[in-house]
N, C-alpha and C positions, 0 to 999 in steps of 0.2 A: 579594463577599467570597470567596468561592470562586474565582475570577479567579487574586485576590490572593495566596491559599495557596498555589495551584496553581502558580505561574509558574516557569516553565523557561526558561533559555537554551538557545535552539538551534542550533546548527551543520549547513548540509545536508551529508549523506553525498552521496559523489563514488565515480565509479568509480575511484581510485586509492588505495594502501596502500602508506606509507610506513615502511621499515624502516632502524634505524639502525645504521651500521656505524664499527667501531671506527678506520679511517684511509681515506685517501685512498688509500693503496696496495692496499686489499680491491680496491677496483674493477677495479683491474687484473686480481686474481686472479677476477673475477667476468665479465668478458671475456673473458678467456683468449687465449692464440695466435692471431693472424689472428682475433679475434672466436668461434673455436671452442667456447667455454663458452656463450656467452652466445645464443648461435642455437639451440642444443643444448636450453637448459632453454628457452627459448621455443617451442620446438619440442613438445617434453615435458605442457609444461605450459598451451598455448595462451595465455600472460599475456607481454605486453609487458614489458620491464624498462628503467628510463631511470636512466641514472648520469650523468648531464653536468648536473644540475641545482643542487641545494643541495649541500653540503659534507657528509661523513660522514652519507651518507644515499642510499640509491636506492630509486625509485619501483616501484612493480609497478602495470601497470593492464589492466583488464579490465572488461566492460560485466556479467558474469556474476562476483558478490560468492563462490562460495562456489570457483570456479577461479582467484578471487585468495586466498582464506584457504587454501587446497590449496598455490598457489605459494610464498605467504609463509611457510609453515610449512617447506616443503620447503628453500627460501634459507635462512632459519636454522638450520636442522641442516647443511644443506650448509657452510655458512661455518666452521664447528665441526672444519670437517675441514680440518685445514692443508694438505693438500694440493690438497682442493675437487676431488677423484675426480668430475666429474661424471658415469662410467660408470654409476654407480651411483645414478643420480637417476633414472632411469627404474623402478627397483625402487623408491626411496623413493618417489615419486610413485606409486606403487601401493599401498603401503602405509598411505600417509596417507589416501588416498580409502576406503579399504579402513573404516580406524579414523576416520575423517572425524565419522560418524553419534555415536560414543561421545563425540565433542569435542563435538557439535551438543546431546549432551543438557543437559551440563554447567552453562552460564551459566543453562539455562534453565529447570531444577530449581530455581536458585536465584530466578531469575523468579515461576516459581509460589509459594516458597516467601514470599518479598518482599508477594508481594500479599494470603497468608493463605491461599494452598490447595493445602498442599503433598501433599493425599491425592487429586488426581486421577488418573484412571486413566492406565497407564501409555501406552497410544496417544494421550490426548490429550498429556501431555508429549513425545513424539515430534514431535509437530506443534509443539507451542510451539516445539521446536527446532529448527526451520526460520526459525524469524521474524528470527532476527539477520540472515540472507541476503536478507530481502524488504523492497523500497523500495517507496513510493510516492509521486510527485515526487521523491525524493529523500530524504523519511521514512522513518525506518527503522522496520519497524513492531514492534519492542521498545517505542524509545522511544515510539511511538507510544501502542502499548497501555498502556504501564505509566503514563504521563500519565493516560490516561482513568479507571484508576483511581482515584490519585490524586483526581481532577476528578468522579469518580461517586461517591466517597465521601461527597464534600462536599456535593456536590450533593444527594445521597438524607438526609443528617443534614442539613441545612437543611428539609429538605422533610418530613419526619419518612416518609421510604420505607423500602424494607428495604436497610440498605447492603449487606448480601453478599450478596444477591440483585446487585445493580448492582454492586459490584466484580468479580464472580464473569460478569457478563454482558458488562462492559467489555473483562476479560483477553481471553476469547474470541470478541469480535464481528467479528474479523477471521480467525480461525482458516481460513475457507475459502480465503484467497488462496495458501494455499500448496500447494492443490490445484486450483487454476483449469486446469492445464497437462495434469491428468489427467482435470477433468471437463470435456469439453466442454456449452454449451449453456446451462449455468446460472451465475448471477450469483455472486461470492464471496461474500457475505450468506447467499442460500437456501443455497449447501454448508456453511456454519457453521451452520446452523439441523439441518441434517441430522447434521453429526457431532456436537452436543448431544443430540441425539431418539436416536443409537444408542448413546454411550458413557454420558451421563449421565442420559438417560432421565425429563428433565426439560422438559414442554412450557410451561410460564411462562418457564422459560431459555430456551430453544429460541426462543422469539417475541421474549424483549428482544433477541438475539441478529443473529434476523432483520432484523427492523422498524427496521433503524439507517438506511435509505437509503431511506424511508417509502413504499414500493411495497406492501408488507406492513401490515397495521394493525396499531400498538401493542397493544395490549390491558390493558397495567400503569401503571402511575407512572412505576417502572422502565423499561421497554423507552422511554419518552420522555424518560428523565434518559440512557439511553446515546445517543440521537441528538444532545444536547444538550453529552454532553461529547465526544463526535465531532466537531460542529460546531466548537468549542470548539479540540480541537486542532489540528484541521487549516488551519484558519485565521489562528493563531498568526502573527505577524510570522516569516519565515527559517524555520518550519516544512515549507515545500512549495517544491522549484523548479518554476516554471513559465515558459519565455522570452516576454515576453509578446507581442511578433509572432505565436508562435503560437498564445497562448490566447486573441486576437485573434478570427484567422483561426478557429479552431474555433467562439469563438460567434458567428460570424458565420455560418457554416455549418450550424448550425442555424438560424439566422432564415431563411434562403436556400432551404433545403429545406420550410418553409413556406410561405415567400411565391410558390413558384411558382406554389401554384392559385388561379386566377382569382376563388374564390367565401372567399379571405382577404385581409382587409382589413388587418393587420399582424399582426407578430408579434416578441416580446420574448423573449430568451434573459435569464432569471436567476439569482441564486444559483448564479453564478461558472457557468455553461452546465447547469445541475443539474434547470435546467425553463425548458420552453418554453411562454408563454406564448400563443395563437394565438386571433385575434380575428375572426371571420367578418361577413360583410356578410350581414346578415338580411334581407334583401330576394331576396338570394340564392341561402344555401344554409338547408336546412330543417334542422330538430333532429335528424335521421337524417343527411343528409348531414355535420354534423360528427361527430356518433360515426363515420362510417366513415373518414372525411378526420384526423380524429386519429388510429385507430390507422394509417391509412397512413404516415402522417408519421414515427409513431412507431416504424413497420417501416423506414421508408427511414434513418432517423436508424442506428437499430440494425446495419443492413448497408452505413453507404457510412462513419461517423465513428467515428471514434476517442477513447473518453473514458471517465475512471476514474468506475468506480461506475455509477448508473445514470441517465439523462434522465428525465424525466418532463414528459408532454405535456398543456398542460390546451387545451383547447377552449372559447372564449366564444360565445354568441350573443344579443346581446340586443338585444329589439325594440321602440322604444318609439312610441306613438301620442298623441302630442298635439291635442290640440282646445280651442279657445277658445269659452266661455258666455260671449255680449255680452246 
């Protein structure tokens, strides 16, 4: 039922950002002399520009979203000026990144306000406003989060949990990724559990928070309704790209990195590479040798692949002795 409430169509976000222009003759003005305009703000502003495509319309692209909302904004005040001074776009590009952050609060105010907590402290809204810029496969994790909402609402009033506990742990269970780049070493979960424990000073928040990517133990109702509406949306049909030659190759790369040691008998990547399942020859290796043989696995996974979120390695051994009474 909750499903049902919940459904969204999805579109994946791309790295390009299309702006719409009034004629076919802008373009020209947007090229300039010998191309002179147009190398100029690409120069400026490090973002591609493609005008030979659709009609009354040019492309801006860029692998880094918030050096294309920087561009895009700059082109359209630029355009504004009939003469299209591009001299002057190096100052404007200054000033936009400059006032960049006071755009970035904006949508996201109304974010918080949407979900029902528009009295958080004002650092965590700063971070909220970071999230329009953050993909994951190609999720944007707005929509992201603001789904799980949504989906933890319903989830916790089916369940009779506490909803704004789980709304309120939904908004923010992703809050750390937009600090990955500054914290080295730790996972985006554990940095969301940390900026919950300093601003909001709430440790049942704090652990729903954590415990979304189950390395951490649940401990609530809650903290297992936000893994559930995580699961939920990520999963989603068009919710994630992933090419799948490569997500292929990746979980095979984990089975690969288990099955070198001699003393494992198979091993099964599941839940889309999310856990590795590793099955030992008990004749083999002792209940000691796999505790150590798993976290090795689980060190080597960590330092050779590449993959959102975290692995989890389980270790099997089981050893059975049969005998027949004639």
């Amino acid at each position: 039922m909750s499903c049902k409430k919940s459904a969204t169509d999805y579109v994946s976000e791309s790295t390009a950002t299309t702006i719409d222009i009034e004629s076919e003759e802008v373009k020209g003005k947007i090229i300039g002399k010998e191309g002179r305009n147009i190398r100029t703000f690409e120069r400026l502003t490090g973002v591609d520009i493609i005008v030979d495509e659709a009609p009354n319309q040019v492309t801006l692209s860029c692998f880094d979203p918030i050096r294309r909302e920087v561009a895009a904004l700059a082109l359209q005040k630029l355009l504004k000026d009939a003469e299209f001074i591009l001299v002057a776009s190096k100052t404007l590009s200054k000033t936009l990144r400059t006032n960049l952050p006071k755009k970035l609060n904006e949508p996201e105010k109304k974010m918080a306000y949407d979900a029902g907590f528009s009295d958080l402290p004002q650092e965590v809204i700063k971070l909220l406003g970071r999230f329009k810029y953050r993909y994951s496969y190609g999720q944007n994790l707005v929509k992201h989060s603001m789904e799980m909402v949504n989906l933890g609402a319903q989830l916790a009033s089916e369940v009779g949990a506490n909803v704004e506990l789980t709304k309120k742990a939904c908004l923010l269970h992703d809050i750390g990724k937009v600090l990955t780049h500054e914290i080295e070493g730790k996972p985006h979960h554990h940095i969301s559990g940390d900026i919950v424990r300093k601003y909001l000073k709430d440790e049942v928040l704090a652990n729903a928070v954590e415990s979304h990517h189950g390395d951490i133990e649940p401990k609530t109702t809650e903290a297992i309704l936000v893994q559930i509406a995580d699961a939920i949306s990520g999963a989603r049909p068009g919710a994630r790209r992933d090419n799948y030659e490569d997500y292929v190759k990746r979980v095979k790369a984990l089975e690969d990195i288990a099955k070198q040691y001699e003393s494992v008998k198979e091993a099964y990547a599941i839940h889309a590479g999310r856990e590795v399942r590793v099955i030992f020859k008990p004749d083999v290796a002792s209940d000691e040798d796999v505790t150590l043989l798993s976290h090795k696995i689980a060190k080597e996974i960590e330092e050779t692949q590449s993959y959102p979120g975290s692995v989890k390695v389980t270790g099997i051994r089981e050893y059975r002795v049969t005998e027949e009474a004639k």
